[in-house]
PDB file with one MODEL, atoms N, CA, C and O in Angstrom:
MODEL        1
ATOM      1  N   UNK A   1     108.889  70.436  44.607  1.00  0.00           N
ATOM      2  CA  UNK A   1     109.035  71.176  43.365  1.00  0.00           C
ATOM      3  C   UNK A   1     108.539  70.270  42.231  1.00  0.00           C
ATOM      4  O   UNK A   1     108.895  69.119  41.978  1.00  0.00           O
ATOM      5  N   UNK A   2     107.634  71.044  41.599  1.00  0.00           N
ATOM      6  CA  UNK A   2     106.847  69.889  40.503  1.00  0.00           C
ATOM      7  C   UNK A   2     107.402  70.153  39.191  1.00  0.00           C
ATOM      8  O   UNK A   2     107.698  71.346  39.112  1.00  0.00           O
ATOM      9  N   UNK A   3     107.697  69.418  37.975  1.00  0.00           N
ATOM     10  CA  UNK A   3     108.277  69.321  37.250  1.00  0.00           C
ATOM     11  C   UNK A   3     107.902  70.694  36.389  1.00  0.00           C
ATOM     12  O   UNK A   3     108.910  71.343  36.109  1.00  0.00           O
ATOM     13  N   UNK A   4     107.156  71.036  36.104  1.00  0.00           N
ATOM     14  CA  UNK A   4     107.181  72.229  35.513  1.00  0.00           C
ATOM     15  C   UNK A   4     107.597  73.568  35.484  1.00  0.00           C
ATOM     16  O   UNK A   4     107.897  74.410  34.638  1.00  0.00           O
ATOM     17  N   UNK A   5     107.490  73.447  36.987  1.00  0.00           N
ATOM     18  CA  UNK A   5     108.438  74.536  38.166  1.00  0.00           C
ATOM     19  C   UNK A   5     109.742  74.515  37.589  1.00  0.00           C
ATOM     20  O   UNK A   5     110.342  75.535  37.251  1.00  0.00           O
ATOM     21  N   UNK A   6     110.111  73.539  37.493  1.00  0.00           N
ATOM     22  CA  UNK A   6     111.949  73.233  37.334  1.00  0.00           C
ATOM     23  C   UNK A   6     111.636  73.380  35.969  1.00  0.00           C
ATOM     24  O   UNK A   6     112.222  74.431  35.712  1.00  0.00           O
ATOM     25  N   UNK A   7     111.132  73.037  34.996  1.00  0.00           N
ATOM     26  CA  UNK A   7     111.448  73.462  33.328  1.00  0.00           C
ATOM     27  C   UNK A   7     111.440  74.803  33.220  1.00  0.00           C
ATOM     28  O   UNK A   7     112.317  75.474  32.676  1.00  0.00           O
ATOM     29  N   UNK A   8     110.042  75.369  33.951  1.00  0.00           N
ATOM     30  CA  UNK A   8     110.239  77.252  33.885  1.00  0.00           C
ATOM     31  C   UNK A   8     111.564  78.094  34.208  1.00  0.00           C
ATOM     32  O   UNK A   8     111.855  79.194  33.737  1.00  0.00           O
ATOM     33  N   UNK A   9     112.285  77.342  35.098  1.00  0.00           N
ATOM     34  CA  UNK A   9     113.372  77.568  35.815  1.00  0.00           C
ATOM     35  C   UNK A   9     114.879  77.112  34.966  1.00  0.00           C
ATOM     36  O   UNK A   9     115.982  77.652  34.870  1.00  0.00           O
ATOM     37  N   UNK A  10     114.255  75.788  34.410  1.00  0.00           N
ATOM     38  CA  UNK A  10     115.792  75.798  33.135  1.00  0.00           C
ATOM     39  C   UNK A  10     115.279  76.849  31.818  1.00  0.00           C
ATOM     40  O   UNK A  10     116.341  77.134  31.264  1.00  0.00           O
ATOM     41  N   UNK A  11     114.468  77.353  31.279  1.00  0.00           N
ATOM     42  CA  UNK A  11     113.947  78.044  30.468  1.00  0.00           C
ATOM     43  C   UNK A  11     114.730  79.445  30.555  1.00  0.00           C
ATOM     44  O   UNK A  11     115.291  80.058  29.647  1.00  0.00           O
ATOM     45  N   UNK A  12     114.590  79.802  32.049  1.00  0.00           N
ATOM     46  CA  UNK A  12     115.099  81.330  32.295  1.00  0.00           C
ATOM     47  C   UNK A  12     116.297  81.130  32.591  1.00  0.00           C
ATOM     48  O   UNK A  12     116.945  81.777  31.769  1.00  0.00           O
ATOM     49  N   UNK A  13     117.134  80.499  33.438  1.00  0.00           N
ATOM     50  CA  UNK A  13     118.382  80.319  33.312  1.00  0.00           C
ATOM     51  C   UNK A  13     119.363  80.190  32.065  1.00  0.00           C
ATOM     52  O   UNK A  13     120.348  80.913  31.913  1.00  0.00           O
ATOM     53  N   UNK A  14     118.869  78.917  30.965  1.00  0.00           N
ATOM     54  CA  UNK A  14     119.169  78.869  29.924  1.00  0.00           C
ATOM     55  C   UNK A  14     119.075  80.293  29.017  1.00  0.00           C
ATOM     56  O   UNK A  14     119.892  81.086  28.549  1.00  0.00           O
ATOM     57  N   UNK A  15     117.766  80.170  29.038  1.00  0.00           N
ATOM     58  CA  UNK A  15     117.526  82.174  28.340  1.00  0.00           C
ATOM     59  C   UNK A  15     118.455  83.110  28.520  1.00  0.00           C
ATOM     60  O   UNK A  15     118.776  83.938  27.668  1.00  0.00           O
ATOM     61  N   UNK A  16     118.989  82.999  29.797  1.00  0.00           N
ATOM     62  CA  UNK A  16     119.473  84.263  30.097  1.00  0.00           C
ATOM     63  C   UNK A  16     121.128  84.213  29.443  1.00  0.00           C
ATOM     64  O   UNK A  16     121.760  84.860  28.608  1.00  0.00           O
ATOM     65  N   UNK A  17     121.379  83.108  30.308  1.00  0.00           N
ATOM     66  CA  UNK A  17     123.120  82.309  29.561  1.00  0.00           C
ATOM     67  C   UNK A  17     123.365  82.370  28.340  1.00  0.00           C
ATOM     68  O   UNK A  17     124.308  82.952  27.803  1.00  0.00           O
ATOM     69  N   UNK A  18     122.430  81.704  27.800  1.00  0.00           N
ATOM     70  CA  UNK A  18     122.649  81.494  26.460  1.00  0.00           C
ATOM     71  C   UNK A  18     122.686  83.015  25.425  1.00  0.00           C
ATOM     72  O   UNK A  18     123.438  83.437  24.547  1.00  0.00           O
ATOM     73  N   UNK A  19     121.394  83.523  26.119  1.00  0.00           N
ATOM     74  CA  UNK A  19     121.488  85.130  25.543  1.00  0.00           C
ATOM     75  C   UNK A  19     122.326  86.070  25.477  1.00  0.00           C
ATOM     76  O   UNK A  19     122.520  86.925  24.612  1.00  0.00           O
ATOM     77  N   UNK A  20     123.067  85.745  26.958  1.00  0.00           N
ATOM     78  CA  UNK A  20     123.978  86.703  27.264  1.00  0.00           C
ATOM     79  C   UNK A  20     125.562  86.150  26.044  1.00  0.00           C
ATOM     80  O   UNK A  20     126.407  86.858  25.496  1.00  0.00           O
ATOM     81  N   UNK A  21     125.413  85.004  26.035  1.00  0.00           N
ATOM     82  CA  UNK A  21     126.580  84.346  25.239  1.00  0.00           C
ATOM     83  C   UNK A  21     126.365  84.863  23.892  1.00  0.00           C
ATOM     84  O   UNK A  21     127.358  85.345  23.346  1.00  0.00           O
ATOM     85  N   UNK A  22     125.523  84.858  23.399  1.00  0.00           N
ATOM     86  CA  UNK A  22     125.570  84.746  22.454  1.00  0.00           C
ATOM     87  C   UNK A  22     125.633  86.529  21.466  1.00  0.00           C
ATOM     88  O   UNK A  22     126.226  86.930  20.465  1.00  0.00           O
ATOM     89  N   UNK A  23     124.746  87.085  22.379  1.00  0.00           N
ATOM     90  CA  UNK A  23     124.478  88.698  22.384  1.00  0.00           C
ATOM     91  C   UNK A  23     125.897  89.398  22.574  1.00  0.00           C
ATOM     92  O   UNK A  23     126.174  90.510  22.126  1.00  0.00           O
ATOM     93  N   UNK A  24     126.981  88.363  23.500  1.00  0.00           N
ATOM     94  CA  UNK A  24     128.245  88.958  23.684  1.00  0.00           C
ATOM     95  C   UNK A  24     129.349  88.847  22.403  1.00  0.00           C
ATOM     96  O   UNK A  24     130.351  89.479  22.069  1.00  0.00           O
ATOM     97  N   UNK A  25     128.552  87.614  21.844  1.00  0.00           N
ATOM     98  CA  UNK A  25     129.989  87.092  20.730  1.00  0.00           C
ATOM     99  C   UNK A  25     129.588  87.715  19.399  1.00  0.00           C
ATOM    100  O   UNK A  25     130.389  87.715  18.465  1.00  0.00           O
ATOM    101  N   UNK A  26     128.120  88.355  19.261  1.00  0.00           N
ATOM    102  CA  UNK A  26     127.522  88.799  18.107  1.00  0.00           C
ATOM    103  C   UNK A  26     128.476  90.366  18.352  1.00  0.00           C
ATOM    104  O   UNK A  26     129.144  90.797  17.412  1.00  0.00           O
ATOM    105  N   UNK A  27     128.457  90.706  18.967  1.00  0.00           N
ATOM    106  CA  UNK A  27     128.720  92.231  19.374  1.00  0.00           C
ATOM    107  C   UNK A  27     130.564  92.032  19.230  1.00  0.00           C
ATOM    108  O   UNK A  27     131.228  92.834  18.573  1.00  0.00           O
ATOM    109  N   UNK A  28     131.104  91.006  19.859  1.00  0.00           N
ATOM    110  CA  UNK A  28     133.018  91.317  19.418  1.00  0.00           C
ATOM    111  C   UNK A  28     133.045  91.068  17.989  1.00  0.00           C
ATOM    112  O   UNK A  28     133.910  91.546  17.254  1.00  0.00           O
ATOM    113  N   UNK A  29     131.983  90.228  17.546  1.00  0.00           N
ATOM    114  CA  UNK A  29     132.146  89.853  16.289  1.00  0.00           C
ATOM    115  C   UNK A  29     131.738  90.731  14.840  1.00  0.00           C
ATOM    116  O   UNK A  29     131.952  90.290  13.710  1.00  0.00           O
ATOM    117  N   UNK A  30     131.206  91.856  15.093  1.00  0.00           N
ATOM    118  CA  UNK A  30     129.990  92.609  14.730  1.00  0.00           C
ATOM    119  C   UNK A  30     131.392  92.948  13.706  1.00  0.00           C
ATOM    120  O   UNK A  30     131.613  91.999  12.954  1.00  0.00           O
ATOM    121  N   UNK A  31     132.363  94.102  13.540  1.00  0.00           N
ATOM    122  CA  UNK A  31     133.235  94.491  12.440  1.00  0.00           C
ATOM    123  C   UNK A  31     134.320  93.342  12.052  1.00  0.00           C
ATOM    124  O   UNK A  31     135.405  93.787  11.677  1.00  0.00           O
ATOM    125  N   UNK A  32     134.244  92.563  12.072  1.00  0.00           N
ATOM    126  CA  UNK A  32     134.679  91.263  10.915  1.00  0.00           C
ATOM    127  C   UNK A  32     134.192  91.423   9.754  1.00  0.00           C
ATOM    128  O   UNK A  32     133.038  91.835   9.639  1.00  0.00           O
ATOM    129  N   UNK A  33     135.091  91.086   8.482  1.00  0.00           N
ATOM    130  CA  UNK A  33     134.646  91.009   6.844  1.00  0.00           C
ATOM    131  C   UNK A  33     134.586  89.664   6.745  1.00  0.00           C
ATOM    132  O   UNK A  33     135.105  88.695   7.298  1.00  0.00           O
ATOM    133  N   UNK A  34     133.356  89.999   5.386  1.00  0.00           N
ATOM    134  CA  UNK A  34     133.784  88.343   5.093  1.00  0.00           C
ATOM    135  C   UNK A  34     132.314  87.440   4.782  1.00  0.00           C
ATOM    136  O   UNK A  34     131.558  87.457   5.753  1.00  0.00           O
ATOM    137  N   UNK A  35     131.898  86.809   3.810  1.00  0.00           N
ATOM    138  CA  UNK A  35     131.072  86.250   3.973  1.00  0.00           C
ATOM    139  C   UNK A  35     130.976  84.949   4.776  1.00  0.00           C
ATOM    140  O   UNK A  35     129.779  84.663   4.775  1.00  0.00           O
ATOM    141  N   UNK A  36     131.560  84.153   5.364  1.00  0.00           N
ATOM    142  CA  UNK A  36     131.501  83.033   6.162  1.00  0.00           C
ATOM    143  C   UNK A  36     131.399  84.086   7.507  1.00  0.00           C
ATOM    144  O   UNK A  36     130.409  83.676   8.113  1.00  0.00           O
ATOM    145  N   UNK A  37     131.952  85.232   8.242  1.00  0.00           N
ATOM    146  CA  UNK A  37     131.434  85.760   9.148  1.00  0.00           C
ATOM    147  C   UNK A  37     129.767  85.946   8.995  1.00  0.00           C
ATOM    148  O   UNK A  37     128.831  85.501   9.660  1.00  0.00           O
ATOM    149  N   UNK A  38     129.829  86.753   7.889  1.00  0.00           N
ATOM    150  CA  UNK A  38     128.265  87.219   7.504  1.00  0.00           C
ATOM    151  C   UNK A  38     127.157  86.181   8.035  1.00  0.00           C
ATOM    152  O   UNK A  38     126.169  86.457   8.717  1.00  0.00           O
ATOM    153  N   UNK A  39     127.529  85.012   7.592  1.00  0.00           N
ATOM    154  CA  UNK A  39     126.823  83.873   8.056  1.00  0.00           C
ATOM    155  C   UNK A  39     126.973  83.822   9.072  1.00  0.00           C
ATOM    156  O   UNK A  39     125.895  84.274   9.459  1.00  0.00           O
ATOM    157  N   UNK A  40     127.797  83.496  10.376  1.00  0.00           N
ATOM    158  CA  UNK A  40     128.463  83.414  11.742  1.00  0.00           C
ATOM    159  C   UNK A  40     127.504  84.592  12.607  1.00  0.00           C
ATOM    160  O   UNK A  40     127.092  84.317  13.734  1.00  0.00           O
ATOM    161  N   UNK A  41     127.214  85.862  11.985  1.00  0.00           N
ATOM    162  CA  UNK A  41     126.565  86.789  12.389  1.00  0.00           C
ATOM    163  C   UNK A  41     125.226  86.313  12.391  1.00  0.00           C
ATOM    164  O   UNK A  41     124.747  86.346  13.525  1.00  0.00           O
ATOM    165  N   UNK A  42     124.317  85.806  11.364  1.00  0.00           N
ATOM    166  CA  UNK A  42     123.353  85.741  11.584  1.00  0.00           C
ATOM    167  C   UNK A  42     122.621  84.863  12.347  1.00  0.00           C
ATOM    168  O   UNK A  42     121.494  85.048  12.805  1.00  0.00           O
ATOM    169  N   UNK A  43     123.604  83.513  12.500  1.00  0.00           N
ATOM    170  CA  UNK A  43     123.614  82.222  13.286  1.00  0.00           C
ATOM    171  C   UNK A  43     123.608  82.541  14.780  1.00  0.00           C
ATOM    172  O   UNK A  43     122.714  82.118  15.514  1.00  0.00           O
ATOM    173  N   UNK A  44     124.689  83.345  15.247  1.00  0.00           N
ATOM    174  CA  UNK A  44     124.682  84.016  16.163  1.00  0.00           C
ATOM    175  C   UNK A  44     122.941  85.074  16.646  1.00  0.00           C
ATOM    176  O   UNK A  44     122.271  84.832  17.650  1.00  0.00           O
ATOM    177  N   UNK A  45     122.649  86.055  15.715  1.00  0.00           N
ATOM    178  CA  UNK A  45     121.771  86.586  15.952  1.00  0.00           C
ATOM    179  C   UNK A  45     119.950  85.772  16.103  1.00  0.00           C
ATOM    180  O   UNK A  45     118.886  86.088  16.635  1.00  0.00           O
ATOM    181  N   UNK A  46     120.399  84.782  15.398  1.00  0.00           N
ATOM    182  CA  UNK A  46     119.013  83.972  15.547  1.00  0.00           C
ATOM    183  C   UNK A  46     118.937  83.011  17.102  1.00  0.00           C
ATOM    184  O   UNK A  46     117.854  82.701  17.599  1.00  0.00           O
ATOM    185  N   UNK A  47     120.202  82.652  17.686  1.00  0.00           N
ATOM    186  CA  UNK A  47     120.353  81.888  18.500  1.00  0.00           C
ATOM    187  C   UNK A  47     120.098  82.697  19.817  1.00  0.00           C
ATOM    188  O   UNK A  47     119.627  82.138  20.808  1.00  0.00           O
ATOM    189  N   UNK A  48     120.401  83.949  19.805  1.00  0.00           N
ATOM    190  CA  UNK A  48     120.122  85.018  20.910  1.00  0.00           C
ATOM    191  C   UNK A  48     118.495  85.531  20.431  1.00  0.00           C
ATOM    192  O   UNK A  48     117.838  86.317  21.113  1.00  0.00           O
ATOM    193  N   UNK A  49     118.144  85.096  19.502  1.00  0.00           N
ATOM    194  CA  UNK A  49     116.331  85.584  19.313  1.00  0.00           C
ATOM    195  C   UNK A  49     115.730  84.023  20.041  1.00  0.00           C
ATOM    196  O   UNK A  49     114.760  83.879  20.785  1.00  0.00           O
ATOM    197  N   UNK A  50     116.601  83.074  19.569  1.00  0.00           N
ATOM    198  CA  UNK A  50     115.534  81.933  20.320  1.00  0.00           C
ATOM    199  C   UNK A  50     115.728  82.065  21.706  1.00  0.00           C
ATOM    200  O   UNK A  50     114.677  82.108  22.345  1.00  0.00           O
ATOM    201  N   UNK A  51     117.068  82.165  22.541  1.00  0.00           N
ATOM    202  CA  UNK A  51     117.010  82.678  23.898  1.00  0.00           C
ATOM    203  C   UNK A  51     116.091  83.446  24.528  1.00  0.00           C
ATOM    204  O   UNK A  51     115.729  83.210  25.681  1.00  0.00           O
ATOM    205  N   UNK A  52     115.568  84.595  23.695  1.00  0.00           N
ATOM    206  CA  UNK A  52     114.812  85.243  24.169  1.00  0.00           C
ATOM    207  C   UNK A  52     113.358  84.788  24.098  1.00  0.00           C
ATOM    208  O   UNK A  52     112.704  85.093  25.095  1.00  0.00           O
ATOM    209  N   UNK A  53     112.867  84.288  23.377  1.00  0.00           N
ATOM    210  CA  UNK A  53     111.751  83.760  23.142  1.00  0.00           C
ATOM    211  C   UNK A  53     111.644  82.608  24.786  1.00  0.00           C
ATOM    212  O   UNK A  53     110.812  82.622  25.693  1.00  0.00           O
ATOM    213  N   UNK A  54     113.040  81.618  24.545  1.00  0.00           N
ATOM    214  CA  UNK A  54     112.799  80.911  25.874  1.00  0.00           C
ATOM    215  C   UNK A  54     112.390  81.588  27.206  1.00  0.00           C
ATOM    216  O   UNK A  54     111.598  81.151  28.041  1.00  0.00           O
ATOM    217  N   UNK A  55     113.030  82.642  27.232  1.00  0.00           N
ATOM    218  CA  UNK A  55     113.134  83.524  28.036  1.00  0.00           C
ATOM    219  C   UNK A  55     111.529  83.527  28.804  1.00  0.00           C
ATOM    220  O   UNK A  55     110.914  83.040  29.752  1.00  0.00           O
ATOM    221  N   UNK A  56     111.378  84.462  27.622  1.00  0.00           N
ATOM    222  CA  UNK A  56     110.034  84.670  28.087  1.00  0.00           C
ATOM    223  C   UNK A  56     108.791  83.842  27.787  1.00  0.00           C
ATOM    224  O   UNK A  56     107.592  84.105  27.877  1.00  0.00           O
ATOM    225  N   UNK A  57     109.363  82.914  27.458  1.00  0.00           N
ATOM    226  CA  UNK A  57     107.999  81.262  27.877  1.00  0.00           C
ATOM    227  C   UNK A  57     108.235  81.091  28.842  1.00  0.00           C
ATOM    228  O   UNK A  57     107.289  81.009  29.626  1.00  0.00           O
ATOM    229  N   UNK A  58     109.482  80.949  29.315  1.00  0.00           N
ATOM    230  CA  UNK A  58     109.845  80.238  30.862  1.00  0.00           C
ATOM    231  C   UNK A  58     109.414  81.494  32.130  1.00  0.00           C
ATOM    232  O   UNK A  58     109.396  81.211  33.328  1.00  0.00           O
ATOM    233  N   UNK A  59     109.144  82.649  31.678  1.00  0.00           N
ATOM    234  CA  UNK A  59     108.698  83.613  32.808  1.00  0.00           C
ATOM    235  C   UNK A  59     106.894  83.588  32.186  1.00  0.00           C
ATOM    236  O   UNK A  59     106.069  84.324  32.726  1.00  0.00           O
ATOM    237  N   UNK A  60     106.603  82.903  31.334  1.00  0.00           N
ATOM    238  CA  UNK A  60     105.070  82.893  31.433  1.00  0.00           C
ATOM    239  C   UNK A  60     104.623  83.826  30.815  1.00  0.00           C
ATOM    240  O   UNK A  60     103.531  84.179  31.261  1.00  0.00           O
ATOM    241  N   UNK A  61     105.294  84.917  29.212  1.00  0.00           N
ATOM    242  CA  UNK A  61     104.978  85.864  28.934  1.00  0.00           C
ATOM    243  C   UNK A  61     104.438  84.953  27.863  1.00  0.00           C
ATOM    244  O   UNK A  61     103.215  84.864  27.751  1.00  0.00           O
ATOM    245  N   UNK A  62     105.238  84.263  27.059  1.00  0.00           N
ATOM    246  CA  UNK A  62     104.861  83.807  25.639  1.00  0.00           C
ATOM    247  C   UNK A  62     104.289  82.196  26.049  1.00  0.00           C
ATOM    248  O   UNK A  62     104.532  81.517  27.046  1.00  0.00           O
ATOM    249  N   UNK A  63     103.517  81.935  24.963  1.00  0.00           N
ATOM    250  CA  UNK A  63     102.469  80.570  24.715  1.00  0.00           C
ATOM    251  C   UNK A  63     101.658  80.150  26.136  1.00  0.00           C
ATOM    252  O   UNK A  63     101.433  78.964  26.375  1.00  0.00           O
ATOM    253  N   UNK A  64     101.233  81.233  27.065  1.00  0.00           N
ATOM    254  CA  UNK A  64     100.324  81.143  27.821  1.00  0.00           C
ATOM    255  C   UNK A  64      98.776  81.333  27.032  1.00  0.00           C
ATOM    256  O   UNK A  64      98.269  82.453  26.973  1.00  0.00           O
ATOM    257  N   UNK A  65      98.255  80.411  26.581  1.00  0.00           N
ATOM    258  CA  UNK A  65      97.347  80.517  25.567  1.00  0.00           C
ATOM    259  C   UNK A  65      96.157  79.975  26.523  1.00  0.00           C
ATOM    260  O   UNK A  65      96.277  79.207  27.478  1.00  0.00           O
ATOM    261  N   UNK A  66      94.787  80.671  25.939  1.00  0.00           N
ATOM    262  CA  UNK A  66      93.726  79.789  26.934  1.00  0.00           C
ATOM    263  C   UNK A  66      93.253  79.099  26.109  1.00  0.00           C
ATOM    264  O   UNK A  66      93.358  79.283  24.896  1.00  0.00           O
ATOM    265  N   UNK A  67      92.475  77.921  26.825  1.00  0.00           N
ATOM    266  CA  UNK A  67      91.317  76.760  26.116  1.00  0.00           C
ATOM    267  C   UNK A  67      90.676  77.136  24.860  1.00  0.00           C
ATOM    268  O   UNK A  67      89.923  78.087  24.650  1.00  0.00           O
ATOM    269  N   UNK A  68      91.169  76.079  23.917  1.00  0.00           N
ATOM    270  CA  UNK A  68      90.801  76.216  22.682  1.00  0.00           C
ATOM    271  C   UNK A  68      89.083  76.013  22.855  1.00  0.00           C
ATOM    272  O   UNK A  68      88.511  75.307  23.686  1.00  0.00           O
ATOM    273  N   UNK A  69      88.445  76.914  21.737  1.00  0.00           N
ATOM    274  CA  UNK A  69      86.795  76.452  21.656  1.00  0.00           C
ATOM    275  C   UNK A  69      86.165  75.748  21.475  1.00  0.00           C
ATOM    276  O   UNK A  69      84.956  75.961  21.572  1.00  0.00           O
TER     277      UNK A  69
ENDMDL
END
């Protein structure tokens, strides 16, 4: 198993965990008042957008870019 193999592989694992964590605590958290939630919400919502992004680098959707010119 060559090292890249295994980063693609912590990429999607992580992605998925982390997504799922975070997508879960945005959602109990979603009817809370309050501006320090307000913030908590969006911290939350950006951290489940970078999951996903890992996500799909680590399955080879995103920054598969070809040879620059």
């Amino acid at each position: 198993m060559n090292l890249v193999l295994l980063e693609r592989f912590g990429a999607i694992i992580g992605g998925i965990v982390v997504g799922f964590v975070a997508f879960y605590a945005l959602y109990k958290d979603w009817k809370t008042p309050g501006v320090e939630n307000q913030v908590f919400k969006v911290m939350l919502l950006l951290l489940g957008v970078g999951a996903v992004v890992a996500l799909l680098a680590g399955l080879g959707i995103l920054g598969s870019f070809g040879k620059a010119a």
